[in-house]
N, C-alpha and C positions, 0 to 999 in steps of 0.2 A: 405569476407566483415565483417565479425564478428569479424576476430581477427584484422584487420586492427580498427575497429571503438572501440573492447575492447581496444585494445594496447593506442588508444589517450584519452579514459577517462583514464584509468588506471597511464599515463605519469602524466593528467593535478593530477589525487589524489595525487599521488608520493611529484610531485610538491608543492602541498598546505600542506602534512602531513611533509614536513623535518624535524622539531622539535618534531615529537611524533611517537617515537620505534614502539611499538606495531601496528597503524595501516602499518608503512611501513614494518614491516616484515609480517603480513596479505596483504597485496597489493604486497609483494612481491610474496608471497606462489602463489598469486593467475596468477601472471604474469607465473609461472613458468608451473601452470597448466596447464595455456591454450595457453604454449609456445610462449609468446609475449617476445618481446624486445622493452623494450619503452625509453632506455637509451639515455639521450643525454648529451651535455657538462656542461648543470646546473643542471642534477639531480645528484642524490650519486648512486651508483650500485646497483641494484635490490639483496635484501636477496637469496641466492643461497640455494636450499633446495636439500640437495643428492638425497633424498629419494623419489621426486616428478618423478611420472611414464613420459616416453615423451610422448611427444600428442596423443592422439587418442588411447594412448595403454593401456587406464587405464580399471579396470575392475568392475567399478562402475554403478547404476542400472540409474543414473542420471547426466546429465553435470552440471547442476544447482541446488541445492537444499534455497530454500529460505524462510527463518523465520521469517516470518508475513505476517498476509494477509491485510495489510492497502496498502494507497495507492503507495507506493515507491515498495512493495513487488511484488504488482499483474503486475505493470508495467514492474519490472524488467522480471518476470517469462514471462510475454507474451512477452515480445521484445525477449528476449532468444530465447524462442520458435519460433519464427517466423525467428528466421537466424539458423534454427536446430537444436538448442541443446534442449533435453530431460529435460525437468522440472520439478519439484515439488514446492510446496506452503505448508508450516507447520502453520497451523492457529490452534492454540488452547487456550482458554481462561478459564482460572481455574472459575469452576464457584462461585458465590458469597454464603456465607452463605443461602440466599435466593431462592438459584438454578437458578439466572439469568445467564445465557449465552449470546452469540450475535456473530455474522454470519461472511462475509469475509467483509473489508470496516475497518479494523482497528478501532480505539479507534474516532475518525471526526463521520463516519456515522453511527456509533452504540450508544456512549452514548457521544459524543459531539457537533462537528458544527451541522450535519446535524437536530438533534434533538431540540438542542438551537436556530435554525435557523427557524422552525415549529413553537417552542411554542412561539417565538418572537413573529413571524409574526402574531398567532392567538390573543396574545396580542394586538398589533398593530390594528387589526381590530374592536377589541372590542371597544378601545377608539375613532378608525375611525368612529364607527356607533353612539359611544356619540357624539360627534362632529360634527357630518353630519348634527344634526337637525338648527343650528348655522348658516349652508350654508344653508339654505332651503332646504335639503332633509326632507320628512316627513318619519320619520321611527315608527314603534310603541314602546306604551312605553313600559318599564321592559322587555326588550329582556334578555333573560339568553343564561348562558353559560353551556353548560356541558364537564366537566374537562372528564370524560370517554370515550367518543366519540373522543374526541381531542386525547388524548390518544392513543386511536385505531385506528385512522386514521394516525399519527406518526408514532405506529410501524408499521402497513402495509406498509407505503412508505418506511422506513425503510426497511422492509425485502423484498420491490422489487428492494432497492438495490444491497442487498445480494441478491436474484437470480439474476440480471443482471451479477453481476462479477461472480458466480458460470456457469452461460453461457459461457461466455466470456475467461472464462480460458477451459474450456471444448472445446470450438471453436480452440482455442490454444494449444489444446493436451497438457495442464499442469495438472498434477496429482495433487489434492488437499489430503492432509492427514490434518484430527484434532483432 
């Protein structure tokens, strides 16, 4: 089932990359590994690699190894894994002059959507409860905000998304290295 449903993603990439070398001879290598034939009468012939072991006969510690832990990466490692093949996840993130790091969830739920999407929203609220008093709500005056709190309640959600996916590939029998 695996190599039947790699062989028809692999066909439709083939298909969409005809104008650019490099990924169809990567898309080739990759058909050769996992001994797919996805050739038909409107693709060009799959890049032929001497040196690719045949199926099943290779003597590597992993069927899949995959370089990122955002969201394209974690999904591909767990699909894999779930139709057998042996996985890994390479998530490492150079840390910042400032020693910041950040977890599995890629560049969205570490320091993009999911973060920007938080402090919007506590934004949002803040001028909701200006505003409220307009409709008749009676709210009290000089409500404050504290920036730190906010903060900390961001990264926590944050890093319980990083353990979610760190569960989740562990549920999956995918080796995480960073």
């Amino acid at each position: 089932a695996l190599n039947a449903r790699a062989g028809a993603i692999l066909a439709t990439l083939l298909r969409r990359s005809s104008a650019l070398p490099r990924p169809r001879r990567m898309l080739g290598a990759l058909q050769n590994a996992f001994g797919l034939n996805t050739t038909t009468a409107q693709d060009r012939p799959a890049v032929v690699d001497d040196h690719a072991p045949a199926p099943g006969t290779h003597n590597y510690d992993y069927d899949l190894i995959v370089i990122g832990g955002g969201s394209g990466g974690l999904s591909a490692a767990k699909n894999a894994s779930k139709h057998g093949a042996k996985c890994a996840v390479c998530d490492f993130v150079q840390p910042s002059p400032a020693g910041t790091t950040w977890g599995l969830g890629g560049t969205c739920v570490n320091v993009g959507c999911i973060p920007k999407k938080l402090m919007h929203q506590a934004a949002l609220l803040g001028e909701a409860m200006h505003d409220a008093r307009s409709y008749g709500w009676q709210t009290p005056e000089g409500v404050a905000h504290s920036w730190e709190t906010m903060v900390e309640n961001v990264q926590d959600h944050i890093k319980s998304i990083n353990f979610g996916y760190r569960a989740e590939l562990m549920d999956a029998n995918v080796k995480r290295n960073s």
